[in-house]
C-alpha positions, 0 to 999 in steps of 0.5 A: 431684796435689794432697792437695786434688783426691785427697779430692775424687775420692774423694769424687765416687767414694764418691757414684758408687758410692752411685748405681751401688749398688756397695756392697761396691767402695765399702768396699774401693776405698780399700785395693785402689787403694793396692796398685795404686799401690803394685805397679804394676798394669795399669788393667784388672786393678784394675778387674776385682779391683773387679769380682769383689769385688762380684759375691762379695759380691752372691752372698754376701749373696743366700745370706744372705738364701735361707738366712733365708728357707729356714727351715732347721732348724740344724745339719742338713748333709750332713757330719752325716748319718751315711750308713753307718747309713742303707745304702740311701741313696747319698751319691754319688746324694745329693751329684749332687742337691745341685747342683739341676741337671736335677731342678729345671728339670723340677719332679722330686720327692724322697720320703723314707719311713721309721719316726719317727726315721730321718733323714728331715728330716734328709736333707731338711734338708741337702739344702735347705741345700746347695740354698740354697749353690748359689743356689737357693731353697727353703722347709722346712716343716712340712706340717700348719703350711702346710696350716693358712696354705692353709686360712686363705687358702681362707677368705680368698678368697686360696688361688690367690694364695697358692699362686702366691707359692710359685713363687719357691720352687724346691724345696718340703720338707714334712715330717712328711706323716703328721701331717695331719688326715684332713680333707677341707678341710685334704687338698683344700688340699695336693692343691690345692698338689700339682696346682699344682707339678705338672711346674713345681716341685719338692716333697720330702715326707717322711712314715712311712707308705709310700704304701699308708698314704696313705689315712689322710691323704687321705680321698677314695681317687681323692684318694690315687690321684691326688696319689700319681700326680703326686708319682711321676711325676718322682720320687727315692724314699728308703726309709729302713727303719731303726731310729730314732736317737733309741730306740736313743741312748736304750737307750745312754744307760740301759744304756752305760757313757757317752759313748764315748770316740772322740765328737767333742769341741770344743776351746777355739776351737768347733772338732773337734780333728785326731783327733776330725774323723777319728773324726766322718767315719766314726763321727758320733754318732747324736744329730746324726740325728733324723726 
């Protein structure tokens, strides 16, 4: 084949893939079809290697945009979330959740409560994360922030609407429960919001207050009775009774000696060195734990 008829192939081949919208095998054919030239390969396999490339990149690029829309607070992972000073909460219980599988399809629910401090967002942050890496859909948020953008739809006639574009989500964190308003219109919204999620998709909520102190946040005590009763329903509880990270990094910082020599330090390149990733895995500094 002459060099003349291989460019205009080539350049028919770059507009196909233009309308097929296949824009990862359009950057990558050119080197791909050269290896298969080269080392003989079948028609079949090059097609199908074109294949898994696109596929991997469409999934990339769907976790991509997930994770932009999740509204994850950074730096909040399951390898950062120091399991041995929260010995309530099982790592392996908590791994199984991460998959999504069986307690998304059902709208079960997640409840983390615990003092200021405790690692509560943190958990429901790393959770969401590995969620989104699996290729489901979540949205981290404070509650009082989203029940401020309910009561404005309220107002705007628009609450249902508003309510319902929030299916797309499959699990819905709310966090820092606590400090809603006791006010009956900004309550009835997040009732409002629990009603409708109710067995069709998934909330976690964390909050300080266990559900006996529920009545400082839901005025209307058949209000309290009956959002606790949903959200129980289907429901994994975490009790995260302990000390709060942030007081006791703090005592440490006034009374220690300084940073302890066995934390994790980062080498020229961002990375943990050898020594410091195997000190982190069983030691993670109490800073890298917040509510």
């Amino acid at each position: 084949m002459s060099e003349t008829a291989r460019t205009v192939d080539a350049q028919r081949l770059t507009l196909l893939l233009n309308e097929l919208r296949l824009p990862a095998i359009k950057q990558v054919w050119p080197d791909f079809a050269a290896r298969a030239d080269k080392e003989a390969w079948p028609a079949a396999r090059l097609l199908a290697t074109l294949a898994e490339h696109e596929v991997a990149e469409r999934d990339r690029r769907r976790i991509e945009r997930h994770l932009l829309e999740a509204r994850l607070p950074p730096g909040k992972t399951i390898a950062t979330f120091a399991f041995e000073a929260v010995p309530m909460i099982s790592k392996a219980q908590v791994l199984a959740l991460c998959s999504g599988d069986g307690w998304l399809d059902t709208g079960a629910n997640l409840l983390a409560f615990g003092p200021p401090g405790g690692g509560k967002s943190h958990l429901a942050a790393a959770i969401g994360l590995a969620l989104v890496e699996n290729g489901w859909r979540v949205l981290f948020t404070r509650t009082s922030d989203l029940v401020q953008k309910l009561q404005i739809a309220r107002r705007e006639l628009a609450l249902e609407a508003t309510i319902a574009k929030l299916d797309k989500f499959h699990l819905l964190i709310l966090d820092d429960l606590a400090y809603v308003t006791k006010d009956q219109a900004e309550t009835s919204v997040l009732f409002e919001l629990i009603s409708t999620r109710y067995e069709r998709r998934s909330l976690m909520i964390t909050a300080n207050q266990p559900f006996g102190e529920w009545g400082k946040v839901f005025p209307d005590p058949a209000m309290t009775l009956a959002a606790v009763d949903r959200l129980v329903h289907h429901a994994t509880i975490f009790e995260m009774n302990v000390e709060s990270y942030r007081r006791k990094t703090a005592i440490q910082r006034r009374t220690g000696p300084g940073r302890p020599p066995t934390r994790a330090t980062i080498t020229e390149n961002g990375r943990l060195s050898r020594h410091d990733n195997q000190v982190a895995e069983t030691r993670l500094p109490a800073s890298n734990q917040s509510d």
